[in-house]
Backbone as CSV, one residue per row, in Angstrom:
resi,resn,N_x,N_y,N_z,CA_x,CA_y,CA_z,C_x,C_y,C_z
1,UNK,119.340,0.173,-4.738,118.141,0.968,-4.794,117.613,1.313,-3.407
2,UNK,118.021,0.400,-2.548,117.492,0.903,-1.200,117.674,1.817,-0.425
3,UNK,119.268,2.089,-0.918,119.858,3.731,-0.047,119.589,4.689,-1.047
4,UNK,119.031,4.792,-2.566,118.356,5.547,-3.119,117.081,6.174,-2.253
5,UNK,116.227,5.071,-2.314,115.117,5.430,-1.710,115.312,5.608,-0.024
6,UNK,115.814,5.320,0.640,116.271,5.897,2.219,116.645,7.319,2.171
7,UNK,117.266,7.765,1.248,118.262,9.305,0.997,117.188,10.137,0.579
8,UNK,116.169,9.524,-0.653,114.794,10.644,-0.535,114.225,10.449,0.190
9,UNK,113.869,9.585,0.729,112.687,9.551,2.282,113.352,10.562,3.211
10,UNK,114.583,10.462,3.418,115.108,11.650,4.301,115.373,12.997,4.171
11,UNK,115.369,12.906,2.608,115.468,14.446,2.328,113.915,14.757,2.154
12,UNK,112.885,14.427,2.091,111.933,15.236,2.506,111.753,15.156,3.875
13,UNK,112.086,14.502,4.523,112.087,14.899,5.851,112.376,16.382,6.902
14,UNK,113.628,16.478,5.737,114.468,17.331,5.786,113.951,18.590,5.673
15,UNK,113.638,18.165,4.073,113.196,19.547,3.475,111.807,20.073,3.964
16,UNK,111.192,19.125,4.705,109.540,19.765,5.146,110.151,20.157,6.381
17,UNK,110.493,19.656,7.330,111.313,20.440,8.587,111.635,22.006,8.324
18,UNK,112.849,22.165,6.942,113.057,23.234,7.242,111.926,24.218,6.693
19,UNK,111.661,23.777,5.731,110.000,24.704,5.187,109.265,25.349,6.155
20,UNK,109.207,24.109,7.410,108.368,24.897,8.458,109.174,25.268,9.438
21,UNK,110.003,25.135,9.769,111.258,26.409,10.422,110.917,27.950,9.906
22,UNK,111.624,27.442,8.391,111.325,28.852,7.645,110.303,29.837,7.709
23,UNK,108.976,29.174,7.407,107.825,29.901,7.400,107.748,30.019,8.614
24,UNK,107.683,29.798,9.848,107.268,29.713,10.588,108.163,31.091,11.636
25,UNK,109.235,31.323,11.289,110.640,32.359,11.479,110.124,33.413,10.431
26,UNK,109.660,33.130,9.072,109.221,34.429,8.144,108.077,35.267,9.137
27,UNK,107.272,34.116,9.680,105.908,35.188,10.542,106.328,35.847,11.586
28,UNK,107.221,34.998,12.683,107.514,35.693,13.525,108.483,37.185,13.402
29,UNK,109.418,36.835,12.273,110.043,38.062,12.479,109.484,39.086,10.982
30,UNK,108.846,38.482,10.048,108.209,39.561,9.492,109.503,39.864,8.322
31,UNK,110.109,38.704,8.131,111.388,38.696,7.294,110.521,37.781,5.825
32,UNK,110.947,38.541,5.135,110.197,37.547,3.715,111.274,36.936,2.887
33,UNK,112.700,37.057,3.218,113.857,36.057,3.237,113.309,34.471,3.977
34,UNK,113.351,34.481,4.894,113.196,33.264,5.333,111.218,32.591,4.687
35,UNK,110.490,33.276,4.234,109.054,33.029,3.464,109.673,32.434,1.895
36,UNK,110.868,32.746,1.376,111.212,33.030,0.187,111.697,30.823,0.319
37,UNK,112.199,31.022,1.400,113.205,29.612,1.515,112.478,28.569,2.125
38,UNK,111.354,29.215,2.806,110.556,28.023,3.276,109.545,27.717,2.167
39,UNK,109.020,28.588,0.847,108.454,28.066,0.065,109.179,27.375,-1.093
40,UNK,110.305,27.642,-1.304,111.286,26.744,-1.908,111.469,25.315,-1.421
41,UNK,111.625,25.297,-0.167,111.987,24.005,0.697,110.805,22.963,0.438
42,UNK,109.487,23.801,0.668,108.200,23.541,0.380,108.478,22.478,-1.264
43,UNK,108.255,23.596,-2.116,108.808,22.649,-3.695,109.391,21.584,-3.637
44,UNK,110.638,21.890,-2.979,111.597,20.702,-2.869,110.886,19.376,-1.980
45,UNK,110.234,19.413,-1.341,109.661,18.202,-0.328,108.676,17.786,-1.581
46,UNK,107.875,18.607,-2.297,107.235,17.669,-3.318,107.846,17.593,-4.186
47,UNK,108.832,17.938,-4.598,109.139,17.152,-6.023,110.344,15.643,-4.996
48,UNK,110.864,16.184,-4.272,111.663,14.894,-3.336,110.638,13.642,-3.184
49,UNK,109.570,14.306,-2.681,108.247,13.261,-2.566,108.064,12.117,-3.527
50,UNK,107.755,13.405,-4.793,107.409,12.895,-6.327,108.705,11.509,-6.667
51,UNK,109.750,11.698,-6.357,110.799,11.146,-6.701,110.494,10.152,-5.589
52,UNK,110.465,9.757,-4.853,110.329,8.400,-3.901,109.237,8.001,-4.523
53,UNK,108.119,8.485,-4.630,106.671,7.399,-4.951,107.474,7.156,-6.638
54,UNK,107.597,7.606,-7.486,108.232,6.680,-8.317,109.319,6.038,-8.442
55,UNK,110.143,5.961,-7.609,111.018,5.094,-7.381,110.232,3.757,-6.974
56,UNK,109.623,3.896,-6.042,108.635,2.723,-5.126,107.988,1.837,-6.680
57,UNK,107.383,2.877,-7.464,106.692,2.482,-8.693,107.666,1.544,-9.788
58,UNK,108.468,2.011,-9.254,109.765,1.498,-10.625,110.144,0.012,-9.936
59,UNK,110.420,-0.011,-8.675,110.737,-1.018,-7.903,110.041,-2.233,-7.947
60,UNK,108.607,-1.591,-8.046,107.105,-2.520,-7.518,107.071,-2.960,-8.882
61,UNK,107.317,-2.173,-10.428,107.429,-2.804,-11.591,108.578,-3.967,-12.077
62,UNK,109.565,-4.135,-11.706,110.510,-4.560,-11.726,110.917,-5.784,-10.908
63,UNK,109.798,-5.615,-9.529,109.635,-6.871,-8.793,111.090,-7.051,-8.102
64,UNK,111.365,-5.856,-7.557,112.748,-5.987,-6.837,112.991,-6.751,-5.370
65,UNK,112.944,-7.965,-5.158,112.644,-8.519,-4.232,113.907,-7.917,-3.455
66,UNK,114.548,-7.473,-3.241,115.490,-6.859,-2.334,114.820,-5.841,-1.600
67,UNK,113.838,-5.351,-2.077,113.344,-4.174,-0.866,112.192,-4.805,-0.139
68,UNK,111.991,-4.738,1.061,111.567,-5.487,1.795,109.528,-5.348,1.707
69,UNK,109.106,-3.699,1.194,107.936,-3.784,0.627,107.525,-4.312,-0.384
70,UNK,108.010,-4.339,-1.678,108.206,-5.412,-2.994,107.465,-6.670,-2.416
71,UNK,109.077,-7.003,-1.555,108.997,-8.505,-1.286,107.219,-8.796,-0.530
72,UNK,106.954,-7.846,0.313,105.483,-8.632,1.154,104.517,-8.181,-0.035
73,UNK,104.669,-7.282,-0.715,103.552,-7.339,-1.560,103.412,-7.880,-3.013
74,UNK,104.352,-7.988,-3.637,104.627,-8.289,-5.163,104.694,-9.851,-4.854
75,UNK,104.463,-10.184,-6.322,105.011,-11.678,-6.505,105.300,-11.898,-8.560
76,UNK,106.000,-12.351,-8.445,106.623,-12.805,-10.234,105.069,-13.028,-10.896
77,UNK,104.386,-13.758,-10.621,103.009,-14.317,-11.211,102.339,-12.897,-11.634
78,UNK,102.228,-12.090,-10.765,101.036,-10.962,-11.051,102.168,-10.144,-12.483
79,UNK,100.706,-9.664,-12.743,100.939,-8.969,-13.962,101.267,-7.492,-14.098
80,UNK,101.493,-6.235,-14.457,102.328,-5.181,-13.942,101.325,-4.637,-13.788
81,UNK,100.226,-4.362,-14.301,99.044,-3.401,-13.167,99.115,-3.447,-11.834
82,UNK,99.190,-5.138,-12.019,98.510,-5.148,-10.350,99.921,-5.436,-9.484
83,UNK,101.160,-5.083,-10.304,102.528,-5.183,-9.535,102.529,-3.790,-9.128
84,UNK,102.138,-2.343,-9.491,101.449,-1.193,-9.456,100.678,-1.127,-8.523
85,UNK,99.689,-1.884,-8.466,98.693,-1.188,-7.696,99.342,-1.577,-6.144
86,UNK,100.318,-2.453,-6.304,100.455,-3.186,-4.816,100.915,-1.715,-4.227
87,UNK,101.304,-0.569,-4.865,101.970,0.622,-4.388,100.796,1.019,-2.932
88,UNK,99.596,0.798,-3.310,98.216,1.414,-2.200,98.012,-0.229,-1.447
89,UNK,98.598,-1.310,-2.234,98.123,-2.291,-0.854,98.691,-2.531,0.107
90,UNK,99.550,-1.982,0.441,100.104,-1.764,2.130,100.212,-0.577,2.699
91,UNK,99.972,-0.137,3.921,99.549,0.595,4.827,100.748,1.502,4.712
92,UNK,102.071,1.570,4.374,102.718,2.566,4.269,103.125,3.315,2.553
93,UNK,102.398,2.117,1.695,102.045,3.250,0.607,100.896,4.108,0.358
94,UNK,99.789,3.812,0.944,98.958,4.648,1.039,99.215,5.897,1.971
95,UNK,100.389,5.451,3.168,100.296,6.831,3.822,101.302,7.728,2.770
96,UNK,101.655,6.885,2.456,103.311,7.455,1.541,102.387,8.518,0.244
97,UNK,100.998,8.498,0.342,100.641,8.828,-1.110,99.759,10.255,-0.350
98,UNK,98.868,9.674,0.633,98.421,11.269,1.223,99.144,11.930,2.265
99,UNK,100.466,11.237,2.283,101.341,12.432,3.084,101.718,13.821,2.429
């Protein structure tokens, strides 16, 4: 599950990079080809997005102590709400959520 979630973390990386290549090449040259692919790319970074925060969710339910956020925040005892909510109690799921 971990090079799952590494491969979408990078493909939105990816895909917001080129979004703003794109758009950013649609203004300058006044081409609505490259507007067409940077708002596509756009889509693709949120639904890529969408797909990592529930992966994280599926992980954090499941109590996958192999991924190294799980492990500092989850524990077997808690109950699955609050194996859930651990998604906002560390500092890189909350950025992970208003990025």
């Amino acid at each position: 599950m971990y090079y799952a979630g590494l491969f979408v973390v990078l493909l939105v990386a990816v895909l917001a990079l080129v979004s703003i290549i794109c758009n950013l090449l649609a203004i300058r040259r006044k081409n609505s080809r490259f507007f067409e692919v940077g708002n596509l790319s756009a889509a693709g970074t949120f639904i890529a997005a969408t797909a990592a925060s529930l992966l994280l969710f599926y992980l954090l339910a499941r109590a996958d102590f192999s991924v190294q956020y799980v492990a500092e925040y989850v524990n077997k005892d808690m109950i699955l709400p609050y194996r859930l909510a651990a998604f906002w109690d560390g500092n890189r799921g909350s950025t992970w959520l208003w990025g």
